[in-house]
C-alpha positions in Angstrom: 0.0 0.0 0.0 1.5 3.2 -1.1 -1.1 5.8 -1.5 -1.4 6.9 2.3 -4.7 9.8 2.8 -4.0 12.7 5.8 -7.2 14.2 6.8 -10.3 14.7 9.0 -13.6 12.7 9.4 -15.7 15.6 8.9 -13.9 17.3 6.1 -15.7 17.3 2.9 -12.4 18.0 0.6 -11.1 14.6 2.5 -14.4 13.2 2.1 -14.5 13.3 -1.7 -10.8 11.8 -2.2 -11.8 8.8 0.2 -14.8 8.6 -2.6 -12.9 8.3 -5.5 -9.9 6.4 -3.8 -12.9 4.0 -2.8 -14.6 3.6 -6.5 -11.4 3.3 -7.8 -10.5 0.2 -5.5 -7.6 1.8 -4.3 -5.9 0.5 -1.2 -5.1 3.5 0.7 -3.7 4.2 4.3 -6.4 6.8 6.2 -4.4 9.0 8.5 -6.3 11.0 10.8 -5.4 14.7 11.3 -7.1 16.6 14.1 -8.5 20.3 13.0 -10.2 20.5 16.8 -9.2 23.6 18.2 -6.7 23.3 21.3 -5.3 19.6 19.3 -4.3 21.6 15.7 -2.6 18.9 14.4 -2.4 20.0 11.3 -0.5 23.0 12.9 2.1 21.1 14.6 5.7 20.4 13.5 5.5 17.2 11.8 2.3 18.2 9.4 3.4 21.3 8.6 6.5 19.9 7.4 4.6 18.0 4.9 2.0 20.7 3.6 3.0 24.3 4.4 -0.8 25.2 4.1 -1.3 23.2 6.8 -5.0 22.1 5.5 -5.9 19.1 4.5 -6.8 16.7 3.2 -2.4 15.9 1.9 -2.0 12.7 -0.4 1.1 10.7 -0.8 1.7 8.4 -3.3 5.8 7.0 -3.0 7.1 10.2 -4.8 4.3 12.2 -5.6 2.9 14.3 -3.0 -0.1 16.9 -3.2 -1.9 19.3 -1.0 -5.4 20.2 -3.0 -8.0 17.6 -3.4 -8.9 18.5 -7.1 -5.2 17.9 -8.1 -5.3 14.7 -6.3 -8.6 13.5 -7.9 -7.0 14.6 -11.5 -3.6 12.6 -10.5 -5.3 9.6 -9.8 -7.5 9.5 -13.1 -3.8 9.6 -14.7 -2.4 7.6 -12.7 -5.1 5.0 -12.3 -7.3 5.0 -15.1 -8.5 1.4 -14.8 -12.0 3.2 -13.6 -12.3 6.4 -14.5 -14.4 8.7 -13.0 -14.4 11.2 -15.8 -16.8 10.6 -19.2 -15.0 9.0 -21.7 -15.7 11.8 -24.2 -16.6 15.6 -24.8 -18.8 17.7 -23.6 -19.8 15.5 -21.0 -15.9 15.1 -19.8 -15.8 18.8 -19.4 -19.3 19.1 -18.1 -18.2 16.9 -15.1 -15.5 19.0 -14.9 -17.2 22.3 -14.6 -19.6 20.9 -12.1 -16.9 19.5 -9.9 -15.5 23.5 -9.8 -18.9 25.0 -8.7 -18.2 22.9 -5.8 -14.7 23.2 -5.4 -13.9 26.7 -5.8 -17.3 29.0 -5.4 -19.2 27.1 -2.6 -16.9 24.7 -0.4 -14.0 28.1 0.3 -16.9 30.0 1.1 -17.9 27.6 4.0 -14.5 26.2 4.9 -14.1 26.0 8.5 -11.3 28.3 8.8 -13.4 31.1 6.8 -16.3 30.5 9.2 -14.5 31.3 12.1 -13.4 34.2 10.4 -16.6 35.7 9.7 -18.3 34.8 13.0 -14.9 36.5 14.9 -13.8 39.5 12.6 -17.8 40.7 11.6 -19.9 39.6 14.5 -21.7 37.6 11.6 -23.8 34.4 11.6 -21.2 31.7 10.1 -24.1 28.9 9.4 -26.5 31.7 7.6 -23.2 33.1 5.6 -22.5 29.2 4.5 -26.4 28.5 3.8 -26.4 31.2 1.3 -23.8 30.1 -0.3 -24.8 26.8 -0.7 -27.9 27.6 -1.7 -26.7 29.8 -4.6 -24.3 27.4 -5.6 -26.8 24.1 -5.8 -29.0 26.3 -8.0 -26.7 26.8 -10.8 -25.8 22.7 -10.8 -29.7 21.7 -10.0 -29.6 23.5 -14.1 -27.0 21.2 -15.6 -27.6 18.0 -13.6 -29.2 15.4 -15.7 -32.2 13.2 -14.7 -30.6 10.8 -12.9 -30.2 8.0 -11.7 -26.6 10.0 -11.0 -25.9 13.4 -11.4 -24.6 12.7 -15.2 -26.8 9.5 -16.2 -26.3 6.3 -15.3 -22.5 6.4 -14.6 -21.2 7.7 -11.2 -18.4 10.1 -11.9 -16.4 12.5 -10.1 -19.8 15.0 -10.2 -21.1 12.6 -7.2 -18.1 12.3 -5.4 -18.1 15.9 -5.0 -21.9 16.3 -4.5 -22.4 14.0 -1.9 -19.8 15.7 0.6 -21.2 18.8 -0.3 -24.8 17.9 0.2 -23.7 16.1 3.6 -22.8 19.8 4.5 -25.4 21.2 4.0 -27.5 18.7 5.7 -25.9 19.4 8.9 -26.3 23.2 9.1 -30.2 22.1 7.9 -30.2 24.1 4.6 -33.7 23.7 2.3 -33.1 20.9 0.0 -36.7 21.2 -2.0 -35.5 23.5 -4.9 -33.0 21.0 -5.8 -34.7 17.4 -6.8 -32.1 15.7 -9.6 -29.4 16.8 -6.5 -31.0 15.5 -3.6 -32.0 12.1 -6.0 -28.4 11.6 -7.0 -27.0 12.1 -3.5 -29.2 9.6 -2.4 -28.9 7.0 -5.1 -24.8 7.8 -4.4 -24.9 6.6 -1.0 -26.2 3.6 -1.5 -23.2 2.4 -3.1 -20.0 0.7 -0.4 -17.7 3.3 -2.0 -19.4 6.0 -0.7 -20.9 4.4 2.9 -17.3 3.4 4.3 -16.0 6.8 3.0 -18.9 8.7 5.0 -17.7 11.2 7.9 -19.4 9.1 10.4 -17.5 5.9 9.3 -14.0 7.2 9.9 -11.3 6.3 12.4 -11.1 9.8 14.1 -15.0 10.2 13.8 -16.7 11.8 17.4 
């Protein structure tokens, strides 16, 4: 086993990578890395030695080593492609894409833990309301483009669902209104009845309280 995984249970960025690690049938070693305040770990020596950033999830494959979770999921389509999570041709390849990016760079920085804190500290603001909204305007624009299911993109799970479901698991938690988006909210659902994405759930981690 090469490929050793440093994050947190409830991080949704680790979350996804365990997800396509998983549907890949990748054998990967989980190491936990506590973001509790008053623990830090991921501000200690050792950690911070390996990813200057200090977030996580961090992914380590013998020489290759990488500290963003859409660069990981892109390395191992490379370097694994014996299931590929990505359509096999255009548009569709770039439509999962471009879905994927909604969620990773214009809804999941805007609710990130550290930016949370942030805006509950620096601007006496409401950090679940601030995250809601955002989520909310986010899962409008991909409730547009999803298809009709049974996954986000047909019939095939790709790296769309690995990214929705942590997402939506988010937004569960802090309760936001889910009726507005049906083809989501279906595909999640349908998602998490697969192994690959119950034994990557938050809940079913070692480091999960």
């Amino acid at each position: 086993m090469s490929i050793k995984l440093y994050g947190y249970w409830r991080s949704s960025a680790a979350y996804r990578v365990r997800i396509a690690l998983n549907l890949k049938g990748l054998e990967y070693e989980n190491i936990p890395v506590s973001l509790k305040p008053g623990v830090s770990e991921n501000r200690q020596t050792a950690y911070r030695e390996k990813n200057p950033q200090m977030l996580v999830p961090f992914m380590e494959d013998g020489d290759i080593a990488l500290n963003q979770s859409m660069a990981m999921l892109e390395y191992l389509e490379e370097a694994y492609p014996a299931v590929s999570l990505l359509p096999s041709s255009e548009p569709m390849r770039s439509k999962v894409r471009s879905f994927c990016n909604v969620i990773a760079c214009d809804i999941h920085p805007l609710q990130n833990l550290r930016v949370l804190r942030h805006v509950s500290s620096e601007y006496d603001g409401d950090p679940k309301q601030w995250a809601a909204h955002w989520m909310r305007e986010g899962f409008k624009a991909l409730e547009a483009v999803a298809s009709d299911g049974p996954y986000v993109f047909g019939n095939s799970v790709t790296l769309a669902d690995a990214l929705l479901v942590p997402q939506i698991y988010n937004a569960r938690r802090i309760e936001v209104p889910s009726d507005d988006f049906p083809k989501l909210i279906a595909a999640v659902d349908k998602a998490n009845e697969l192994e690959a994405f119950k034994i990557a759930a938050p809940e079913a981690q070692p480091d999960a309280t």
